[in-house]
C-alpha positions in Angstrom: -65.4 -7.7 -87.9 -67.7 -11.3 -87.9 -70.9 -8.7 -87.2 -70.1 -6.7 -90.5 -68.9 -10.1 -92.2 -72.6 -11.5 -91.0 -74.0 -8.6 -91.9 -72.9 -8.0 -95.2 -73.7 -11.6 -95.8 -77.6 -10.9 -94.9 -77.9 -7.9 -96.7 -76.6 -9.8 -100.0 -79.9 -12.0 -99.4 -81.7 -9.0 -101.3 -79.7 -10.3 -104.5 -83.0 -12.8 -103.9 -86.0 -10.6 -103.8 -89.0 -12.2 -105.2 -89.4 -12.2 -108.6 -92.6 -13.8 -109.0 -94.8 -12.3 -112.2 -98.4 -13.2 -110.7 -100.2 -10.1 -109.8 -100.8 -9.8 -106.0 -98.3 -12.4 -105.1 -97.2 -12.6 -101.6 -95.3 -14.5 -99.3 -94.2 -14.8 -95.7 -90.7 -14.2 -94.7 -88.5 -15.7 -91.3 -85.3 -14.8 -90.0 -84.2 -17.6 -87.5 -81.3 -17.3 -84.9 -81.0 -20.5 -83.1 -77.8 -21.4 -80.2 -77.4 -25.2 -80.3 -76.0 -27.7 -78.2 -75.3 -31.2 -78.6 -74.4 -33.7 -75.9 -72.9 -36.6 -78.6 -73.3 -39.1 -75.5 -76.7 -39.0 -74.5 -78.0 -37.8 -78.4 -80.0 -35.0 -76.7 -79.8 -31.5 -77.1 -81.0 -28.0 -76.1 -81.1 -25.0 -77.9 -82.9 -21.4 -77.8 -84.8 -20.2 -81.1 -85.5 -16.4 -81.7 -88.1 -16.1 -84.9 -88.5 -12.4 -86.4 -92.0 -13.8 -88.6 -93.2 -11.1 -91.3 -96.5 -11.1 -92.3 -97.1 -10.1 -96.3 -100.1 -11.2 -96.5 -103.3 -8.8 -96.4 -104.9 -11.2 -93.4 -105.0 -10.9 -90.0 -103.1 -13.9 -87.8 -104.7 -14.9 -84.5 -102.2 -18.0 -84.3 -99.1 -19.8 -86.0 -98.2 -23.4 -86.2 -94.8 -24.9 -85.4 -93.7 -28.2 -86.7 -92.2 -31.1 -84.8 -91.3 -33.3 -86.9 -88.8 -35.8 -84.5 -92.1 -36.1 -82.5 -93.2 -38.6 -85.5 -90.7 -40.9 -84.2 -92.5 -42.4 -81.1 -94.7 -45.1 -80.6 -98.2 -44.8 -81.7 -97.4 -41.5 -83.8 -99.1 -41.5 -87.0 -96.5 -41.9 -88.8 -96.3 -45.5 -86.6 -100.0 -46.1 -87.5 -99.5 -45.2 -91.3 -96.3 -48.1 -91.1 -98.9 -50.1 -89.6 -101.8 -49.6 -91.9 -100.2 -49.4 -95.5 -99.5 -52.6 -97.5 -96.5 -52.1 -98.9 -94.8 -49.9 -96.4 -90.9 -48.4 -96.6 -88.7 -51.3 -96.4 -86.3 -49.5 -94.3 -89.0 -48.5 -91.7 -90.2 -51.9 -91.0 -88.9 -55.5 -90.1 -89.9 -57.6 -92.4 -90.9 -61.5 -91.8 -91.6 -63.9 -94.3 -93.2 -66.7 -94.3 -94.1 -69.8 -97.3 -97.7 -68.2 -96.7 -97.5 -64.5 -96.6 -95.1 -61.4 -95.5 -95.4 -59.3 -92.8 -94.0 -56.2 -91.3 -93.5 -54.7 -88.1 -93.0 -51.2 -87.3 -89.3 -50.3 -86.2 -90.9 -47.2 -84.8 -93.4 -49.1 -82.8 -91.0 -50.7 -81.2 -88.5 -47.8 -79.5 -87.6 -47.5 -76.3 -88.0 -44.2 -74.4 -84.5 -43.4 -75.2 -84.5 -44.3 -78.8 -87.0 -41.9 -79.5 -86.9 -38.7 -81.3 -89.1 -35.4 -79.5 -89.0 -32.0 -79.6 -90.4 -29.9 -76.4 -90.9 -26.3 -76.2 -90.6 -24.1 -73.3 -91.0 -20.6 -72.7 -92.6 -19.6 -75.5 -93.2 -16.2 -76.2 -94.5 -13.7 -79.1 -92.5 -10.3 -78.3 -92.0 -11.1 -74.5 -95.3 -12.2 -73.9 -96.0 -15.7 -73.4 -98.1 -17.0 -75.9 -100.5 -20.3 -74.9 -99.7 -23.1 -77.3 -100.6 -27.1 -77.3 -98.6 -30.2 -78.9 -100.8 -32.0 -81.5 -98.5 -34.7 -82.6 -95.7 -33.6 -85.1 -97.3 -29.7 -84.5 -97.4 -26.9 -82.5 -100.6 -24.8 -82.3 -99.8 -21.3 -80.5 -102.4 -18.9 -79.7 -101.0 -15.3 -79.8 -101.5 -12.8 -77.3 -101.3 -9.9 -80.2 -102.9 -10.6 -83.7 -100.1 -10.0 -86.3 -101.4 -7.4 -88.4 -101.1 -7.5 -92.1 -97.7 -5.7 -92.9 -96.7 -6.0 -89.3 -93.5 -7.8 -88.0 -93.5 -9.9 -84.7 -90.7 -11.2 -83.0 -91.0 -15.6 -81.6 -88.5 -16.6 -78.8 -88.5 -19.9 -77.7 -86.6 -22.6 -75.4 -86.2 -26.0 -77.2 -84.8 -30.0 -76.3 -84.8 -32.7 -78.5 -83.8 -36.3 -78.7 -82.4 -37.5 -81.4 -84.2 -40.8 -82.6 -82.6 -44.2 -84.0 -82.1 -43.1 -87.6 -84.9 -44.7 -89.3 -86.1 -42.1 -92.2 -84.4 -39.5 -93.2 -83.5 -37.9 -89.7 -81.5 -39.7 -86.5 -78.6 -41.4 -84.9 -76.2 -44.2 -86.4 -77.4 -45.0 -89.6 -76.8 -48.1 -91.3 -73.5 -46.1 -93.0 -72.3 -45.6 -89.3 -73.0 -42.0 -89.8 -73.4 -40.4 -86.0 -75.7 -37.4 -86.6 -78.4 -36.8 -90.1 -79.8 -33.8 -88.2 -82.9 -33.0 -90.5 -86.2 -31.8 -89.5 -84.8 -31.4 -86.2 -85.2 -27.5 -84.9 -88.9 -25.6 -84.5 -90.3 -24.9 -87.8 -92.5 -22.2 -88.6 -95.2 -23.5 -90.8 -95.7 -21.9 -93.9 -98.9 -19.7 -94.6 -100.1 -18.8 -98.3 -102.9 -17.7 -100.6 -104.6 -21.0 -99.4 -103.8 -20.8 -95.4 -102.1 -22.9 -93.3 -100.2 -26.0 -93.7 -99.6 -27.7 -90.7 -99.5 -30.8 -91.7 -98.7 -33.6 -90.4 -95.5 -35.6 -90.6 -96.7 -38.9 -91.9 -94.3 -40.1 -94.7 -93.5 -37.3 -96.4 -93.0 -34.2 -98.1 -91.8 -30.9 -96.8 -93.1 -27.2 -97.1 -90.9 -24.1 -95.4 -91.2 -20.1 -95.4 -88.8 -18.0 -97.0 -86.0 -16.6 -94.7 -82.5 -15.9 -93.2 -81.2 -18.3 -90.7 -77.9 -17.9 -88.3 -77.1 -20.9 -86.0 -74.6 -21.8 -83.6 -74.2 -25.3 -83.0 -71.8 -26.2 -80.2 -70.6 -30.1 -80.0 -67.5 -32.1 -78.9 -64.6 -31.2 -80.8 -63.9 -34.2 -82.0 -67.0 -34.2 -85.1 -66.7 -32.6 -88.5 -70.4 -30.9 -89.3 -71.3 -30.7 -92.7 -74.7 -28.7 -93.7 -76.5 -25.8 -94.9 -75.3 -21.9 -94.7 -72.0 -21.0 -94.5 -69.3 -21.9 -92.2 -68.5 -18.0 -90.8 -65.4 -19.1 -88.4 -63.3 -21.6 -90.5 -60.1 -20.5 -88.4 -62.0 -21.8 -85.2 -63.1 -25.2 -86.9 -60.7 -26.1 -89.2 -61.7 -29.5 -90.0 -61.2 -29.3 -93.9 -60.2 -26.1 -94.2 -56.3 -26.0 -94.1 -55.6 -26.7 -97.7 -57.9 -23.9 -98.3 -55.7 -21.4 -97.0 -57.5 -20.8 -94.0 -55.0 -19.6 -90.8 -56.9 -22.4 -88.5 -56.7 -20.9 -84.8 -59.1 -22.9 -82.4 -58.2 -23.9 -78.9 -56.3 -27.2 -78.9 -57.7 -28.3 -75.6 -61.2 -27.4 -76.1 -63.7 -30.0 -75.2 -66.2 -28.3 -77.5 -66.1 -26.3 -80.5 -68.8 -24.3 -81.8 -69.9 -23.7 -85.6 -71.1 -20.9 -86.9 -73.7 -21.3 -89.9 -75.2 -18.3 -91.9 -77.8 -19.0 -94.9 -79.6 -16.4 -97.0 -82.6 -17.1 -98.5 -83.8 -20.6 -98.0 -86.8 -22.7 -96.3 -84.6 -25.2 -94.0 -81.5 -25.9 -92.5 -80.3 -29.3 -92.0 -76.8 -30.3 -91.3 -74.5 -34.0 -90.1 -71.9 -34.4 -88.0 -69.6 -37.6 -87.3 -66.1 -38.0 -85.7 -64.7 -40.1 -88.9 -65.8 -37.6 -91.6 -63.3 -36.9 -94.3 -64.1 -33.2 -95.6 -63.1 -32.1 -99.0 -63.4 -29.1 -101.2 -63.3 -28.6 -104.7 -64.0 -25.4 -106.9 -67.3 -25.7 -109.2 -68.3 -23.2 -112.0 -68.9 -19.7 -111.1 -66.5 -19.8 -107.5 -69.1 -22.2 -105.9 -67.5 -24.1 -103.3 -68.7 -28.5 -103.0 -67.9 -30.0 -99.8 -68.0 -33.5 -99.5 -68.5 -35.0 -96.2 -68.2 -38.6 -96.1 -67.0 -41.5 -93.5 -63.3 -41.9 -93.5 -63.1 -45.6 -94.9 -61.2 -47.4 -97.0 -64.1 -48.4 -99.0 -65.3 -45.0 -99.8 -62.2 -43.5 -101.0 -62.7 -44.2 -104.6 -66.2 -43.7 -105.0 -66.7 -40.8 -103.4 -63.2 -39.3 -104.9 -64.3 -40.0 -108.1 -67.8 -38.1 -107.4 -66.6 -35.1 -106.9 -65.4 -33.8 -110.3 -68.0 -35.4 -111.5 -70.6 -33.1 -109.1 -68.8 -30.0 -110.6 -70.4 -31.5 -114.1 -73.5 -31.8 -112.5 -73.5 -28.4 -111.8 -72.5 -26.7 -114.8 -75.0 -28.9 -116.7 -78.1 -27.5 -114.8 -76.5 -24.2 -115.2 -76.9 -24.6 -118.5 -80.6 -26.3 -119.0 -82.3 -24.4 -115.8 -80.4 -21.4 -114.6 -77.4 -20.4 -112.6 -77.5 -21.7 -108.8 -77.4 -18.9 -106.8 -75.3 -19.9 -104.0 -71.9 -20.4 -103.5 -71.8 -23.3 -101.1 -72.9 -26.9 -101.8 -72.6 -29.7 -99.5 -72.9 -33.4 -100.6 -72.7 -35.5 -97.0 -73.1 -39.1 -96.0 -75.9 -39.6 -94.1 -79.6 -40.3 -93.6 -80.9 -43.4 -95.3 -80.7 -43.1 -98.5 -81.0 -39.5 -100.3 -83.1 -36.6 -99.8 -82.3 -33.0 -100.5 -81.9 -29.9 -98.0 -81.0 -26.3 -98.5 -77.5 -26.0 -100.0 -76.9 -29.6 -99.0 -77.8 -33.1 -99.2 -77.9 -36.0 -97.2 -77.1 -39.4 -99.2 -75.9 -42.9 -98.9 -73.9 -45.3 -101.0 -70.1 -46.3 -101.7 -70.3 -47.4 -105.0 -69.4 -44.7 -107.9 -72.1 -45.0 -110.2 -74.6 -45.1 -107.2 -73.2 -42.0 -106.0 -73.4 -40.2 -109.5 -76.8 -41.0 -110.0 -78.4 -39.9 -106.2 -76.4 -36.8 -106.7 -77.5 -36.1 -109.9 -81.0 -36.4 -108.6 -80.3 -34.6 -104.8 -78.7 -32.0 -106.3 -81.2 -31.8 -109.1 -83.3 -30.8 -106.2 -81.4 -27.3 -105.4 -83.7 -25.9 -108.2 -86.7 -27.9 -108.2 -87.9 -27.5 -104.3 -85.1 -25.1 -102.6 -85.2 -22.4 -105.5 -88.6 -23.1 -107.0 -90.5 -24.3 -103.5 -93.2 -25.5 -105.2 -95.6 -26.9 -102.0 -94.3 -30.8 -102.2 -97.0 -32.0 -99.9 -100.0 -31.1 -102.4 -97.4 -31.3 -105.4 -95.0 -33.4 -105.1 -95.0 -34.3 -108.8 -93.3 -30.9 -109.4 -90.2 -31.4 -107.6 -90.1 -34.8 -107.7 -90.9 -35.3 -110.9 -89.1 -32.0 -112.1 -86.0 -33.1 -110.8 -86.2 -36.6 -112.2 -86.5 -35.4 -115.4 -83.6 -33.1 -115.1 -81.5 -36.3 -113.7 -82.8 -38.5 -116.9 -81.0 -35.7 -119.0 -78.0 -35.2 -117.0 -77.4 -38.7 -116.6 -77.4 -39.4 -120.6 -75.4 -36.9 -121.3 -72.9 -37.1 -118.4 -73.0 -40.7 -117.4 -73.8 -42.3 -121.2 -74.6 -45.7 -121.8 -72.0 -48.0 -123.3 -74.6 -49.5 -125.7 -75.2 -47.5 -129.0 -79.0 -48.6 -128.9 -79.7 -47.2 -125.7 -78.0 -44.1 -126.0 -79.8 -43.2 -128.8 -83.3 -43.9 -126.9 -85.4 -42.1 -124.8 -83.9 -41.1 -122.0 -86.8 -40.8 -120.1 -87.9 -44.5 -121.3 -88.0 -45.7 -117.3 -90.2 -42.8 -116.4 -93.0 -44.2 -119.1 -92.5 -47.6 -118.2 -93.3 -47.1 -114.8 -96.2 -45.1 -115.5 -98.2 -48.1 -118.0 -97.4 -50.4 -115.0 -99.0 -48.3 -112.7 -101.9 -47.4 -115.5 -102.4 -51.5 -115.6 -102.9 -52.2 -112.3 -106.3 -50.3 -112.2 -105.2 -48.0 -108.8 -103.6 -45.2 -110.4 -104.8 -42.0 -108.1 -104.4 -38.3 -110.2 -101.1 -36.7 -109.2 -103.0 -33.9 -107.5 -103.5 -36.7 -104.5 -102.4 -35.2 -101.5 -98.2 -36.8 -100.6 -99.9 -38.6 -97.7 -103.3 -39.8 -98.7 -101.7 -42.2 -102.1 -102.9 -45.8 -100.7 -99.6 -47.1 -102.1 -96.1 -46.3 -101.5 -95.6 -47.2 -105.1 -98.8 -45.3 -106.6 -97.0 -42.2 -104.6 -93.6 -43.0 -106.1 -94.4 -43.6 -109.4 -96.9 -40.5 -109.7 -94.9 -38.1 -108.6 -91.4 -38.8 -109.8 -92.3 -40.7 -113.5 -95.4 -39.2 -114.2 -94.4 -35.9 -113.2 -91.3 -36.5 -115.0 -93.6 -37.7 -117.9 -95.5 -33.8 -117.3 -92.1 -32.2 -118.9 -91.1 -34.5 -121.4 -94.6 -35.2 -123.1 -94.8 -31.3 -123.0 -92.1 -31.2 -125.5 -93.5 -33.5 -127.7 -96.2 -30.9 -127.5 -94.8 -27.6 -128.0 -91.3 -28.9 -129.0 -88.4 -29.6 -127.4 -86.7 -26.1 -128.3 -89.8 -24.3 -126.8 -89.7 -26.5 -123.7 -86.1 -26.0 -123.1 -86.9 -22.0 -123.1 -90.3 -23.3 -120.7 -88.0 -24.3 -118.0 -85.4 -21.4 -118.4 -87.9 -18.8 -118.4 -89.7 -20.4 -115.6 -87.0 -20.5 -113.6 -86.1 -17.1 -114.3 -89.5 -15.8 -113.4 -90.5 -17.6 -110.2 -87.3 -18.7 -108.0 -87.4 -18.0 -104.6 -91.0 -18.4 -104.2 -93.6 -20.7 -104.2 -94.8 -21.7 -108.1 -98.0 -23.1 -108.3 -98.9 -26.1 -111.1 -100.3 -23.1 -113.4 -97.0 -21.2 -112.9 -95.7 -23.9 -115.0 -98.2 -24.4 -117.7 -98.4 -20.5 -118.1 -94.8 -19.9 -118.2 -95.0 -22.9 -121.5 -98.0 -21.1 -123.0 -96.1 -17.8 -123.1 -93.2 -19.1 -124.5 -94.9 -21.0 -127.3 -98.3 -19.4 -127.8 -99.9 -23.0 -127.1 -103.4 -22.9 -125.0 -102.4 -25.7 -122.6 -104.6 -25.5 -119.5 -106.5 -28.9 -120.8 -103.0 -30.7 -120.4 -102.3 -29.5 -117.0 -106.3 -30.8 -116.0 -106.0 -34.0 -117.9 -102.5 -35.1 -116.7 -102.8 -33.8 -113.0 -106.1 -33.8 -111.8 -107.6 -36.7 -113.5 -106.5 -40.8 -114.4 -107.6 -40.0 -117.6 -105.1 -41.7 -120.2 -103.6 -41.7 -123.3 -104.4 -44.2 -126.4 -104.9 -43.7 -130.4 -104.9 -46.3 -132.9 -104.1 -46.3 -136.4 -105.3 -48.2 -139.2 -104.7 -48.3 -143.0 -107.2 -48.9 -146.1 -106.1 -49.0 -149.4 -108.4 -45.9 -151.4 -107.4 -46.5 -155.2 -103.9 -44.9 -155.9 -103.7 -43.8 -152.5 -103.9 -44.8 -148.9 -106.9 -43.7 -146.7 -105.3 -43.0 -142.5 -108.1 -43.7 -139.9 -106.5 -42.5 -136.5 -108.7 -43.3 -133.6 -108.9 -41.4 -130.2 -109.7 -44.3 -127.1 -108.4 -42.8 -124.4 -109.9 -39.6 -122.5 -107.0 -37.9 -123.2 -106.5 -35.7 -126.4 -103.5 -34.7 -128.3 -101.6 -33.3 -131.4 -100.2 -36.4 -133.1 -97.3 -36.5 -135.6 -96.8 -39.6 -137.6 -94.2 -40.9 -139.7 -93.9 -42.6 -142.8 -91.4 -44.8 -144.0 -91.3 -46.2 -147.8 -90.5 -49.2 -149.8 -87.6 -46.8 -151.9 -86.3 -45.8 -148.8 -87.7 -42.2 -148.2 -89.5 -41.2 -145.3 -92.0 -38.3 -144.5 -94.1 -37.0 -141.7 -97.5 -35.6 -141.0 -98.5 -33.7 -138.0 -102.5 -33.4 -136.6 -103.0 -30.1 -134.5 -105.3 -30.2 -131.9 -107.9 -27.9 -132.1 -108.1 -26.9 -128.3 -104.3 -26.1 -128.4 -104.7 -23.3 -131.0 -101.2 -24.1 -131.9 -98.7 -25.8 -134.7 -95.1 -26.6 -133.2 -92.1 -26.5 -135.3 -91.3 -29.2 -137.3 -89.4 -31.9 -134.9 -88.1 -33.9 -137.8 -86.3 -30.7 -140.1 -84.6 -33.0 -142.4 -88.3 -35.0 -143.6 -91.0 -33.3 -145.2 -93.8 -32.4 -143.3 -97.8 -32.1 -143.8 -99.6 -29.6 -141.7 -102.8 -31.6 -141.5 -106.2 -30.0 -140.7 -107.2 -29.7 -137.1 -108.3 -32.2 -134.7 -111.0 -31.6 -132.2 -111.6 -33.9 -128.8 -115.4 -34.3 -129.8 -114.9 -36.4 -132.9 -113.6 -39.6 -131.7 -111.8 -40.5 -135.3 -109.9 -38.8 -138.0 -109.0 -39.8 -141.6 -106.1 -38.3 -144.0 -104.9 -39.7 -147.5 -101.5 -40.2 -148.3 -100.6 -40.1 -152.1 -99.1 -43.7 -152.3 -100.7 -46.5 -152.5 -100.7 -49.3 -149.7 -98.4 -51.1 -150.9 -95.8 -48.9 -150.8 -95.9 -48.3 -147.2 -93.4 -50.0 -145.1 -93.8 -48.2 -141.9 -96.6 -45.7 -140.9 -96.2 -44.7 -137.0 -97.9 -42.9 -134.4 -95.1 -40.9 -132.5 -91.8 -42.2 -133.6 -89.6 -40.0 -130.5 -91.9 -42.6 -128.0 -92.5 -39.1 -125.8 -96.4 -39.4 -125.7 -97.5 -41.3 -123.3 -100.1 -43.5 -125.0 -100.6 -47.0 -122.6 -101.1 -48.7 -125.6 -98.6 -48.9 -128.3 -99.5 -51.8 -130.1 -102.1 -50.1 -131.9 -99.7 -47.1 -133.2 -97.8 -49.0 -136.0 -98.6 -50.5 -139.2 -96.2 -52.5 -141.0 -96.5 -53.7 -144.6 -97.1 -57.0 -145.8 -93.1 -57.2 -147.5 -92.1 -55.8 -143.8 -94.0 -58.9 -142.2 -92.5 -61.7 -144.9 
């Protein structure tokens, strides 16, 4: 009965099939069976790995890659030399010591003691029985095969595997600063994913993840007395039990069992990461469309109410990007204590906090993640702004709309107005790198930061000011719809937008990604007999399509719009209740552009550049004019 229960569950993974439109598109698929065990004493554990690796791609493979990632955590890795090196490294991998003179930081990796470490070590590793020659470089595992994998062709990996698991400091390890026992992420073999552009085995420096499409079962065995919380589904609840008896689940496991050991099945994702503590409270609520959200957190007093009070609100969560993105396609979510901070896994996340409004808003974002990374796996290491920034701009939205301000005034601004803010103070202090930096080689950790999650959330929202907000709405639904479960590209985006609205956009994607090139116009006003003469001035490198609006001594109020010639393209009025002049186009060549309006000076009160505060021009003192009775 489990085997047709498991396999059933499999076979429903080809309710996932690739969808991607792009002619020729491939990818590589993985089906993982892993037996685990944990010794909770020692935090060391040993585990075999069979890897069925598909290869849809037309090439030839003479060798795979592994990652390693708990090999990062050892003295004089490079991610212990990248701590060492950057200036304003992450304060919760460092010690920090200040002085009246200066501040200075010290590696907490560095530091470790042989069994504080995290590793990884292969044995026995073999590519359909033959054992194939492979070498440790760091956080990866180079393997030379014995057989080429043929285009086509399918090859079966078996392995033998022991980690340590290291002092929690990032993301992964042991007794976090919550008390959490295990945050067991990045902590198995990893096949490294190969695409249109190769390999990419990189490195685990600081951050960013990329995973092949598969299957994974696992069987983790540990001492009976932790709850695990993670990806897949649970297939033997009656031998667990832990959380599942209000769910009407007959629980049946050996009382005197030292051990018990969880079953996991997930279809259709890029990684599997899972906790487990002794003192973690489990519970279950029912979210829309029969998916199930488990919460795993400490069993405290002080995180009864916060993390109580998350849980209905996660079920909003989910509905709402149901409704903006697109249905999430599984029917498990897990939102667990652990880690250091918040970071997002297949069906699950790993965050911290206690306080309710904390909790809302790293689960709004985490979560956010389940479609921007592990249902569009965009390649975070080379684009990080897509999920990152994707996801945060998904979180602004939720976050207004489920979580409003108290304050009128703010919860009728932008809600993206932190996201632009962040972006001028990066623009001013003259380091700004493009977004298409590689994760690892930004010079900052806030130039990184700021990049990818505000100006990548900044990619979306000035793209509605482009094409309006109607037509981006439909951008991300259709985009979705299009390319989940595979790996979108930063044109898969821009496309998917200039199908949808008929807008030639391929300059926005080159300006805003691959250059620092930025945003500013000016505006001035001249009185030209009974009317007023409009001088708009392009400074920045950066064109766009400009609406203006103009508001009146008597009170009315109308708008113009300027198209931009390389766009090919007039958006629907964003302001239906104003009139609205079509202006001629504007072209990038001409630096300025002049328009009358049929009043005289004097009977402007207001005349402003972008009144929604959605383009991202670093200068907005130069976008208003105000009138001289306005200024008395």
């Amino acid at each position: 009965m489990k085997k047709f229960a498991l396999l059933a569950l499999l076979s429903a993974s080809a309710l996932f099939a690739q969808n991607n439109p792009n002619p020729g598109y491939w990818q590589q698929h993985v089906d993982y069976k892993m037996d685990v065990s944990m010794d909770v004493k020692t935090y060391r554990y040993t585990g075999k790995q069979q890897l069925v690796y598909t290869n849809n791609s037309k090439d030839t493979l003479n060798r795979v890659f592994y990652h390693l990632y708990n090999n990062a955590f050892q003295p004089g890795s490079e991610m212990d030399a990248r701590l060492q090196a950057i200036s304003d490294p992450d304060k919760r991998m460092v010690k920090t010591f200040k002085t009246p003179e200066k501040t200075t930081y010290e590696s907490r990796i560095s530091q470790l003691k042989p069994d504080e470490i995290g590793y990884l070590k292969i044995n026995n590793l073999k590519q359909d029985g033959v054992t194939a020659n492979n070498v440790v470089k760091g956080t990866v595992l180079e393997v030379r095969l014995p057989k080429a994998i043929l285009p086509g062709q399918s090859t079966t990996f078996t392995l033998d595997f022991e980690g340590q698991v290291p002092v929690q400091i990032r993301r992964s390890g042991r007794n976090s600063a919550e008390g959490v026992a295990l945050s067991m992420t990045q902590w198995y073999p990893k096949m490294a994913e190969y695409d249109f552009e190769g390999w990419h085995a990189n490195p685990y420096i600081a951050r960013e993840f990329h995973g092949v499409w598969g299957n994974f079962d696992v069987n983790i065995t540990i001492d009976k007395d932790y709850t695990i919380g993670g990806t897949g589904y649970l297939q033997n609840k009656n031998e667990i039990g832990k959380g599942y008896q209000d769910s009407g689940v007959e629980v049946k496991y050996p009382k005197k069992a030292k051990t018990l050991t969880w079953h996991f099945v997930a279809p259709n994702v890029h990684d599997f990461a899972w906790a487990a503590d002794p003192n973690f409270a489990h519970d279950i609520i029912m979210g829309e469309n029969n998916t199930e959200l488990h919460f795993f957190y400490k069993n405290t007093p002080e995180n009864q109410d916060g993390w109580k009070r998350l849980q209905p609100k996660t079920a909003e969560i989910l509905a709402y990007y149901n409704k903006i993105v697109g249905k999430y396609p599984y029917k498990q979510y897990s939102v667990i204590q652990g880690g250091d901070g918040g970071m997002e896994y297949a069906m699950c996340t790993l965050i911290t906090g206690r306080n309710y409004e904390g909790l809302v808003g790293v689960t709004a974002h985490e979560f956010g993640h389940s479609w921007f990374q592990h249902i569009l796996a965009s390649n975070e290491s080379e684009h990080g702004w897509m999920d990152e920034g994707f996801t945060t701009y998904i979180e602004d939205l939720a976050m207004h709309t489920l979580m409003p301000p108290k304050d009128k005034k703010e919860e009728q601004a932008n809600p993206f107005a932190s996201s632009y803010s962040n972006y001028f103070y990066m623009v001013k202090t003259g380091k700004e790198q493009p977004l298409s930096t590689q994760a690892d080689r930004f010079d900052l950790n806030m130039l990184y930061s700021i990049a990818s999650y505000s100006k990548g959330s900044i990619f979306l929202s000035q793209l509605g000011y482009l094409i309006g907000e109607e037509k981006l709405s439909e951008t991300l639904k259709r985009y979705y719809a299009d390319y989940k479960f595979t790996h979108p590209t930063p044109n898969d985006i821009t496309r998917t937008a200039e199908k949808v609205s008929g807008a030639e956009l391929g300059w926005y994607l080159t300006d805003w990604t691959l250059t620092t090139n930025t945003i500013d116009y000016s505006l001035k006003v001249a009185e030209d007999g009974n009317n007023t003469k409009v001088t708009l001035e392009r400074i920045g490198r950066m064109p766009m399509s400009i609406d203006i609006i103009a508001v009146y001594e008597d009170g009315t109020q109308e708008t113009f719009y300027v198209p931009l010639r390389m766009m090919y393209y007039t958006k629907d009025n964003p302001y239906p209740n104003l009139k609205r002049t079509v202006l001629p186009e504007w072209d990038w060549a001409h630096k300025t552009y002049n328009f009358n309006i049929s009043k005289p000076k004097k009977a402007i009160k207001v005349l402003m550049i972008d009144p929604a505060d959605l383009m991202a021009d670093v200068n907005r003192d130069n976008n208003v004019y105000t009138g001289e009775a306005v200024k008395q």
